[in-house]
C-alpha positions, 0 to 999 in steps of 0.5 A: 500500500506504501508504494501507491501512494503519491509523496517524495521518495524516501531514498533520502538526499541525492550528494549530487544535489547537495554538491550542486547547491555548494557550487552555486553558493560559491559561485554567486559568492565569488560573482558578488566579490568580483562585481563589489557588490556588498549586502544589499540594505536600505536603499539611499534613496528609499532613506532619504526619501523617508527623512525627506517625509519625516521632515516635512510631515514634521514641519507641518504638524509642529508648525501647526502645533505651536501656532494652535497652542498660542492661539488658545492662550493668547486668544488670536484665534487663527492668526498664530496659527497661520503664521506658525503654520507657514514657518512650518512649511517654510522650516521644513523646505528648507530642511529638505533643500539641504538634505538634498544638496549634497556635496559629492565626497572628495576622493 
């Protein structure tokens, strides 16, 4: 009855095979040294694309934050608020223009 029913073979691990997937380790490892590739983290640009975001949802929010917090304390309802909010933007932009103007590394 064993023998009728469907599955893998029960012989165990063909040497061949386990020879192979040590050549093709190595052999990848050797194309990676040979091109100078290194592991693959995050991507610069995936990185710099969050600290872009973080800085300008920060800007905003904290722009906001402030100018709302004095608007309730000094009571000049919407005024605060918008000016903080543009100081916001305005800080934020500014964060983004000197993260993304780099100058290139000297050699």
């Amino acid at each position: 009855m064993a023998a009728d029913t469907p599955g893998q073979d029960q012989a165990g691990e063909d040497s061949r095979i386990a020879s192979l997937e040590e050549r093709i380790a190595q052999a990848e490892h050797v194309e990676k040294v040979r091109q100078g590739a290194t592991e693959q983290a995050a991507d610069d640009g995936s990185r710099l694309g969050n600290r872009v975001l973080a800085e300008l949802i920060g800007g905003l929010v904290g722009g906001a934050l402030i100018g709302w917090v004095l608007d309730r304390l000094l009571g000049t309802t919407p005024w605060l608020l918008l000016i903080f909010l543009g100081l916001g933007i305005v800080a934020a932009f500014r964060n983004i223009i000197r993260l993304t103007t780099t100058k290139p590394p000297k050699e």
